[in-house]
N, C-alpha and C positions, 0 to 999 in steps of 0.2 A: 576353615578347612583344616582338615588333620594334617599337624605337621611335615609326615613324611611326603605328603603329598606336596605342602606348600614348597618345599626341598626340590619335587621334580620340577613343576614348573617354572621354578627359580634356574636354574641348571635344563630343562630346552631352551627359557628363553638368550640364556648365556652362551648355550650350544648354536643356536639358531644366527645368533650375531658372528660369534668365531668364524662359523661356518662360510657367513655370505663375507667375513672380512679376508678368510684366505682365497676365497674365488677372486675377490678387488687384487689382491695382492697376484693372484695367476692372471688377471687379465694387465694389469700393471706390467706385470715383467713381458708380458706378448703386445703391447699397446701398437709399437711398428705394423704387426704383422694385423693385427684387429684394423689399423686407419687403413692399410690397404684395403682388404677384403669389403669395409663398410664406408657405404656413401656416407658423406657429413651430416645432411638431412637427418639419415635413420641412427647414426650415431650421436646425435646431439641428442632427438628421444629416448633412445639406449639411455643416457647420462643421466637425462631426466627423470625418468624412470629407476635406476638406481638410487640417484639421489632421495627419491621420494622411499622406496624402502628401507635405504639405512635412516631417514626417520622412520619409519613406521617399526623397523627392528628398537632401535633405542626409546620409543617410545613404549612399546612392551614391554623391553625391558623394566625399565622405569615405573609401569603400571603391575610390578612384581611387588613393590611395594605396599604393604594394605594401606595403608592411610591414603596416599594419593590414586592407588585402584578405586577405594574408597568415593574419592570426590570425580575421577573420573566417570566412572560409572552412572555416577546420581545428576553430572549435568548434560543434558541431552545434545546442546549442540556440540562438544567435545565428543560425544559418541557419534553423532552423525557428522565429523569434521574426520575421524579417524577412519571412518566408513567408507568417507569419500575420498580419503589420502588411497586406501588400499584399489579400490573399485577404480577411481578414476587415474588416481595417480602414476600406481602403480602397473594394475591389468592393464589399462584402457591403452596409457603413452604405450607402454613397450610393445600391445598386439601393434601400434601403426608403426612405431620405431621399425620390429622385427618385417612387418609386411613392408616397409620401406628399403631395409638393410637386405632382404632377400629377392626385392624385384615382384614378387608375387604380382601386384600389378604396375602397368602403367603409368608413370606419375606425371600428371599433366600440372602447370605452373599453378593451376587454383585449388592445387590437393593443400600446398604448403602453409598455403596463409589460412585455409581452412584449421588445419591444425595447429597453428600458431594463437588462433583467436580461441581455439578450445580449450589447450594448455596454458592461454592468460585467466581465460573463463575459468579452471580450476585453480591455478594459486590464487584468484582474485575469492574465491570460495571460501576457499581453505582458511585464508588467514581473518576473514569474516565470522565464519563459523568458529574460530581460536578466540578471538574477540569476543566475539559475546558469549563463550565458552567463559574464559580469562575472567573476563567482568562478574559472571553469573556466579564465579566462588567466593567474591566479596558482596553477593548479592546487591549489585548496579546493575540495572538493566539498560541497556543500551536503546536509545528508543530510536524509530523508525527503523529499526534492521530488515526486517521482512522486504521494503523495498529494493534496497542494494543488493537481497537476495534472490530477488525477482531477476531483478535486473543481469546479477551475475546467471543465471539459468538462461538468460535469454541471448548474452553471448556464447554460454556450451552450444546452446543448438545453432545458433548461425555457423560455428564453426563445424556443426557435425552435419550441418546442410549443404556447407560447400565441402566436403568431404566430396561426396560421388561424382558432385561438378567436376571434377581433379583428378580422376584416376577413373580408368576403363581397365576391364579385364583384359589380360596379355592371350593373346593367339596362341593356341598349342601348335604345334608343327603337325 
């Protein structure tokens, strides 16, 4: 790509990181007033969920680089690992974090293990899919992975099935 271009996306992605680190740094200095307002529950997915974007920001960052954009791009589970950092990692914890920290609905005791089995189900993913990422640039193929990736899909959905088990809609007044 023509340099000046490569210049901007170097500097959003730089912008993009500053940005969410003075928001860390604004909720930091309000932390007191954040524990009151947010249940522990929604606030631990909150965390999660950050967590999972400050990698996903430094990993863009990082993918500013061409040589390692380079390799990133060309092995597929690193592309589908990054996919599923933002998708699940990122959206998915923070809409039940945020529906949990706001009350939206009722949370009945089997919401929580529901989602605890979902967010193992995705770092159990994640670092799967980095793995035979990781391997796939020293071309080692990692054998039998498809099943541990089965397997890991098949704890998301047990936890996205006791999901509904756990929570009913709140009564409007």
């Amino acid at each position: 790509i023509p340099m000046p271009v490569y210049w901007m996306v170097i500097g959003a992605a730089i912008a993009q990181l500053t940005g969410w680190l003075m928001l860390v740094k604004l909720m930091l200095q309000h932390k007191a007033a954040l524990k009151n307002e947010l249940p522990k529950k929604g606030r631990q997915l909150l965390l999660l969920s950050s967590f999972a974007l400050t990698l996903k920001l430094l990993l863009q960052l990082g993918s500013t680089h061409p040589a390692l954009s380079q390799l990133a791009v060309g092995v597929r589970p690193i592309v589908l690992g990054y996919l599923h950092l933002v998708l699940l990692g990122v959206i998915t914890i923070f809409l039940r974090g945020y529906i949990i920290s706001l009350n939206i609905l009722d949370v009945r005791k089997s919401f929580i293990p529901g989602i605890w089995i979902f967010v193992t189900g995705i770092i159990i993913n994640e670092i799967l899919l980095m793995l035979q990422g990781v391997m796939g640039l020293s071309y080692t193929v990692v054998p039998y992975m498809n099943e541990p990736l089965l397997a890991t899909a098949i704890i998301m959905f047990t936890g996205i099935l006791v999901f509904p088990l756990g929570s009913r809609n709140r009564k409007t007044p």
